[in-house]
BAVO-95979 format. One record per residue (C-alpha): residue in one letter; x negated, y, z. Coordinates in steps of 0.05 Angstrom, whole numbers, padded with zeros to 5 digits, always signed. Example, Ala and Ser with C-alpha at 12.3 -4.5 7.8 and 13.67 -1.06 7.14 Angstrom:
# residues 2
a-00246-00090+00156/s-00273-00021+00143/
# end
This chain:
# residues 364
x-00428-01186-01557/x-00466-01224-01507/x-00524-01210-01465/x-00573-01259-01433/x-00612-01220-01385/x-00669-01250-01340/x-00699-01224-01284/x-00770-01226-01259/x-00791-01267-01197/x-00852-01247-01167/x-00871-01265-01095/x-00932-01227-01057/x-00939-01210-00988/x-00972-01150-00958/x-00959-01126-00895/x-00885-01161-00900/x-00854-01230-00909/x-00831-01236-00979/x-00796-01297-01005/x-00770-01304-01079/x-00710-01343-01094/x-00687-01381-01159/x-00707-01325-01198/x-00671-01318-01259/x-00625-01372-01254/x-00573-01330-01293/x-00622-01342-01361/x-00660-01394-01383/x-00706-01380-01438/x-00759-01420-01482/x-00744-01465-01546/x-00671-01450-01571/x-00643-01508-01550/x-00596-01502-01491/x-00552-01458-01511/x-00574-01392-01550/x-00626-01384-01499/x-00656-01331-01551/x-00592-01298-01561/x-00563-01280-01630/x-00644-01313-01655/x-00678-01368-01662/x-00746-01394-01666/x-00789-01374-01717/x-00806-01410-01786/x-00875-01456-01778/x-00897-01426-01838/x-00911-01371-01805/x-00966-01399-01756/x-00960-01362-01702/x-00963-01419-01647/x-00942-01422-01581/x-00920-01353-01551/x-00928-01324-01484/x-00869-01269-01497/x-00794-01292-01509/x-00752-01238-01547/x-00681-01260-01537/x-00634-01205-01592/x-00566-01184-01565/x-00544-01149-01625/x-00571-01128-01693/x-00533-01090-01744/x-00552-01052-01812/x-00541-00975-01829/x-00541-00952-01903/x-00576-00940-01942/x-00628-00984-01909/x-00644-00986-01832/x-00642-01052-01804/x-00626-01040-01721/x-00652-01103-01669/x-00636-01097-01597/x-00664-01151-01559/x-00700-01156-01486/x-00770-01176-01475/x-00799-01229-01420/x-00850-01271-01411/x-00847-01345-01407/x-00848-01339-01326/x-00784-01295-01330/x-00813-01233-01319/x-00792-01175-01362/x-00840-01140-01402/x-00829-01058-01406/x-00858-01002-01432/x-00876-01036-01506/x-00892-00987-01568/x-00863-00995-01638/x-00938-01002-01658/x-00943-01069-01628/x-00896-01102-01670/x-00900-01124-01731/x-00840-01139-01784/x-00835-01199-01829/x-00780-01209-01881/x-00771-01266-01925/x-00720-01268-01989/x-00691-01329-02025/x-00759-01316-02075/x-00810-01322-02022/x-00834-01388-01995/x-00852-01356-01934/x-00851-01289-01901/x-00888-01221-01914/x-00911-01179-01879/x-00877-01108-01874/x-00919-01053-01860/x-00891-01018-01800/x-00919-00947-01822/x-00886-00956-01886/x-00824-00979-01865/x-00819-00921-01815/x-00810-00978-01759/x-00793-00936-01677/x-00769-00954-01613/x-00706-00916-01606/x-00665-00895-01549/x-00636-00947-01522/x-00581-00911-01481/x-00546-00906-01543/x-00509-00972-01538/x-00532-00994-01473/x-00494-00982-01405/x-00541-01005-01339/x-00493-01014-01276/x-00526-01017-01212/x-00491-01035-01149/x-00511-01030-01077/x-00479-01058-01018/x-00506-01043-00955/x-00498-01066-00880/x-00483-01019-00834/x-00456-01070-00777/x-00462-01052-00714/x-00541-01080-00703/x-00561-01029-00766/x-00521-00964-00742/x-00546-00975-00671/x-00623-00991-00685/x-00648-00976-00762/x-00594-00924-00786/x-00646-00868-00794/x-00700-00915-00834/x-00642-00948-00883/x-00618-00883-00898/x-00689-00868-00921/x-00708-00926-00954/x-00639-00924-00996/x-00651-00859-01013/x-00721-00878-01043/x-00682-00929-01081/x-00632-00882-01112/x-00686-00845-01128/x-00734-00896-01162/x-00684-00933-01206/x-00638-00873-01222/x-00668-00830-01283/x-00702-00757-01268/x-00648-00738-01331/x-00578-00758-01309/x-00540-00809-01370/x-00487-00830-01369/x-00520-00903-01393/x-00540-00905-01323/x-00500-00910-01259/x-00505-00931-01190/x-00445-00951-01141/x-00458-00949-01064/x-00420-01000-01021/x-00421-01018-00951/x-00394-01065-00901/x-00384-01093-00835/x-00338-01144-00806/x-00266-01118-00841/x-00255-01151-00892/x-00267-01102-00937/x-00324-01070-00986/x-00318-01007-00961/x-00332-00944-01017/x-00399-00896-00997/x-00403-00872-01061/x-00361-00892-01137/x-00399-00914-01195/x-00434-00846-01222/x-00498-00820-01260/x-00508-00760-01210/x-00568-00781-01174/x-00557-00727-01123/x-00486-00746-01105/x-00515-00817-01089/x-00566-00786-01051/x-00518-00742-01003/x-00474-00800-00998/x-00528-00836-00961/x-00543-00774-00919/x-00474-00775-00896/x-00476-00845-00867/x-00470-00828-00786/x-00468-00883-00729/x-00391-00878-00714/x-00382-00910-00802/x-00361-00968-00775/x-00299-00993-00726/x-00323-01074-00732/x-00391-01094-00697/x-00382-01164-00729/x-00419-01180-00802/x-00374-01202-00861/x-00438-01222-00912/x-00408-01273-00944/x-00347-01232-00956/x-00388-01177-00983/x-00423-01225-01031/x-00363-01246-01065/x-00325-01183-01070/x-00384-01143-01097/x-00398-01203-01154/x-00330-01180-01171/x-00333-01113-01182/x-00395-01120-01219/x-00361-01177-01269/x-00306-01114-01274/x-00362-01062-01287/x-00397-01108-01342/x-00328-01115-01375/x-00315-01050-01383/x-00381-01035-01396/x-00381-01083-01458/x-00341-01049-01500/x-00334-01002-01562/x-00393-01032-01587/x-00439-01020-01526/x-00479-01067-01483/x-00470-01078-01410/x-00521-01102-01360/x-00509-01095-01281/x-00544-01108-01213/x-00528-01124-01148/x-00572-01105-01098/x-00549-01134-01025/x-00582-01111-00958/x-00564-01146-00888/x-00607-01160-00827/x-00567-01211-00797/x-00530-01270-00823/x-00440-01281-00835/x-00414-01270-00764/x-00335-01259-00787/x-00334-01335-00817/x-00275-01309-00859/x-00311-01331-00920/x-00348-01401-00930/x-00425-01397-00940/x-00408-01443-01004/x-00352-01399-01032/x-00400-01328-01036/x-00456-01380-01069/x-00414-01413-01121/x-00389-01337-01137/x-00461-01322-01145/x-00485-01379-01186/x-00419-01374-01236/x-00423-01300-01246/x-00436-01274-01316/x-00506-01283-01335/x-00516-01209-01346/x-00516-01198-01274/x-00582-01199-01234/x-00573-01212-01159/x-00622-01174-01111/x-00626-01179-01033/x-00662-01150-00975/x-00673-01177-00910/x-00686-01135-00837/x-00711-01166-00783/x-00712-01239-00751/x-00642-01259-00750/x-00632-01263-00826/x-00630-01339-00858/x-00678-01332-00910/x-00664-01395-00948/x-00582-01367-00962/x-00616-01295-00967/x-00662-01328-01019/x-00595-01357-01054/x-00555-01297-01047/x-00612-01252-01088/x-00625-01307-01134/x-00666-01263-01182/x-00714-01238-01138/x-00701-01226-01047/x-00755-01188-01003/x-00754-01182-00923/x-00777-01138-00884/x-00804-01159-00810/x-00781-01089-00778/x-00752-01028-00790/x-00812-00987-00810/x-00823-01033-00878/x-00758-01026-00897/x-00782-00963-00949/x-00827-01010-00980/x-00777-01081-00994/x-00729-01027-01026/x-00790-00983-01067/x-00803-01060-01084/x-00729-01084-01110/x-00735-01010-01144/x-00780-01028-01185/x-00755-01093-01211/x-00678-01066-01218/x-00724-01003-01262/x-00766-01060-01300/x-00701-01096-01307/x-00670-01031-01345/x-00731-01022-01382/x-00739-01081-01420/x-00695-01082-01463/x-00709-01050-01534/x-00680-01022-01599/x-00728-01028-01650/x-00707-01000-01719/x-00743-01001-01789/x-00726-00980-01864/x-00721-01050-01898/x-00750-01053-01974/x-00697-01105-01989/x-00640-01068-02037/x-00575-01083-02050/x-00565-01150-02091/x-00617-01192-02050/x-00565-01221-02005/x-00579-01248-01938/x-00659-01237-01916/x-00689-01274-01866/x-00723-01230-01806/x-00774-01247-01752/x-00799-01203-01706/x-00872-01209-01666/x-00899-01168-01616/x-00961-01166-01575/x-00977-01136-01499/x-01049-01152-01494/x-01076-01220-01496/x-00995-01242-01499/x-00948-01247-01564/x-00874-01268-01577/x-00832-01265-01630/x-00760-01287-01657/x-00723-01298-01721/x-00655-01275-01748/x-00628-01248-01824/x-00584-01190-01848/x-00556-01180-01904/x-00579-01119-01951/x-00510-01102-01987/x-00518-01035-02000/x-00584-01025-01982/x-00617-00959-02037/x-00684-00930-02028/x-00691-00869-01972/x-00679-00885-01898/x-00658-00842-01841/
# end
């Protein structure tokens, strides 16, 4: 099973100097031409008339349960890349078309007892973040990134520890070496007193090994989605990079941690934060190629990470599984499906099929 996960971009600037990178470089949606852009779907049929959308669903797996529930998981964006969360079952609507209908009909979503269900039950969300704590940090900002990494724990972990959702903490200096703060876990609290244990004697190397730091932690999140992606589960993962300098070790080339970047599995989104005035925004930019905030000083760092928060959480939260009993019975064969949904003036939908073998009347 595949995912195709993309990322919003969205640059504003408040009291801080924000810059967005390629956003969502790792997906490309729009017509399903390139690819599968809309995952395991496709456009929907023109006789349907529903026109140009402003919503892309892209499905990452479907699958039937007797004796009738058809089961879609799919994320939801907008044309500019930004995901779309918090979407009710009620703003969907179900069409299904067998080999006897010219076109599709409607399916009544009360009817078919249509609901947004958990989607922890076959999703796994990986977060990662690596952290600087070179010599300038520990020495100058140690007290406010302990804080504002803390908030971030905070705001993208769940208030109900699942084990769908986990969170590694990773730090480094100029060893080369991603050193462990904390394993992959679903505590929030044991990420949380990790953080609180960071003092300014960490670190033996002053020196800054970003690029190195890059590249190993787009490994271990290509190893997290892998073993996230199995017995029929999904796997998603972030990496979420904070420096506020630039590579000082020059062990690694500036090419070699972009190139690991750009070619990593498209189910990873790549954050980063920036401190202070040293920091090369333009790689920074690169290196967080879904979305990279900086902060001028110390005292805004809270608010870049409460901002890459909430895009990791959006992120997460986007991505649906939207089940409904299916009047099709056994002996139809292979239905076409599509899919619409609507978030205000906005709609979007997608097309697929599934076959009703088996498929009685009742539905759990």
């Amino acid at each position: 099973m595949k995912l195709y996960m993309k990322m919003a971009a969205i640059c504003f600037s408040m009291a801080l100097f924000v810059s967005c990178g390629n956003a969502d470089d790792d997906v490309e949606f729009g017509v399903n031409g390139n690819g599968g852009d809309l995952g395991l779907g496709e456009p929907v049929d023109d006789c349907l008339n529903l026109g140009d959308g402003e919503l892309v669903l892209s499905i990452q797996d479907q699958y039937t349960t007797l004796p009738g529930k058809v089961s879609i998981f799919f994320k939801v964006s907008d044309t500019d890349g930004d995901p779309v969360p918090g979407l009710k079952a009620s703003q969907f609507t179900i069409y299904e078309q067998g080999r006897n209908d010219e076109c599709f009909n409607t399916i009544s979503t009360s009817e078919s007892f249509a609901r947004i269900s958990p989607n922890s039950q076959i999703f796994n969300n990986n977060t990662i973040l690596v952290l600087d704590l070179s010599n300038s940090v520990l020495s100058s900002s140690m007290e406010e990134l302990k804080s504002a990494s803390t908030s971030f724990v905070n705001n993208v972990m769940p208030e109900v520890d699942t084990q769908s959702f986990k969170m590694a903490i990773y730090w480094f200096d100029g060893e080369d070496k991603l050193h462990v703060l904390k394993e992959l876990t679903h505590i929030k609290q044991d990420l949380v007193s990790s953080i609180q244990g960071i003092t300014a004697d960490i670190s033996n190397d002053p020196s800054t090994d970003l690029y190195g730091a890059v590249i190993k932690a787009t490994d271990k999140a290509e190893k997290l989605l892998a073993e996230s992606t199995t017995n029929d589960r999904i796997g998603a993962a972030s990496v979420v990079i904070f420096t506020d300098g630039t590579d000082q070790a020059s062990r690694y080339t500036q090419s070699a941690a972009l190139k690991k970047v750009d070619n990593a599995n498209k189910n990873i989104a790549f954050f980063s934060i920036g401190l202070g005035a040293e920091i090369d925004a333009d790689i920074l930019g690169k290196i967080g190629k879904t979305f990279s905030v900086y902060a001028g000083n110390k005292e805004q760092l809270e608010t870049t990470f409460n901002d890459i928060s909430f895009r990791v959480s959006e992120q997460a939260n986007s991505f649906y599984l939207f089940e409904y009993c299916s009047p099709k019975r056994d002996g139809s064969g292979e239905n076409n499906l599509a899919i619409q949904v609507k978030e205000g003036n906005r709609q979007g939908a997608v097309q697929t099929k599934f076959n009703a073998k088996g498929f009685t009347g009742g539905c759990e």
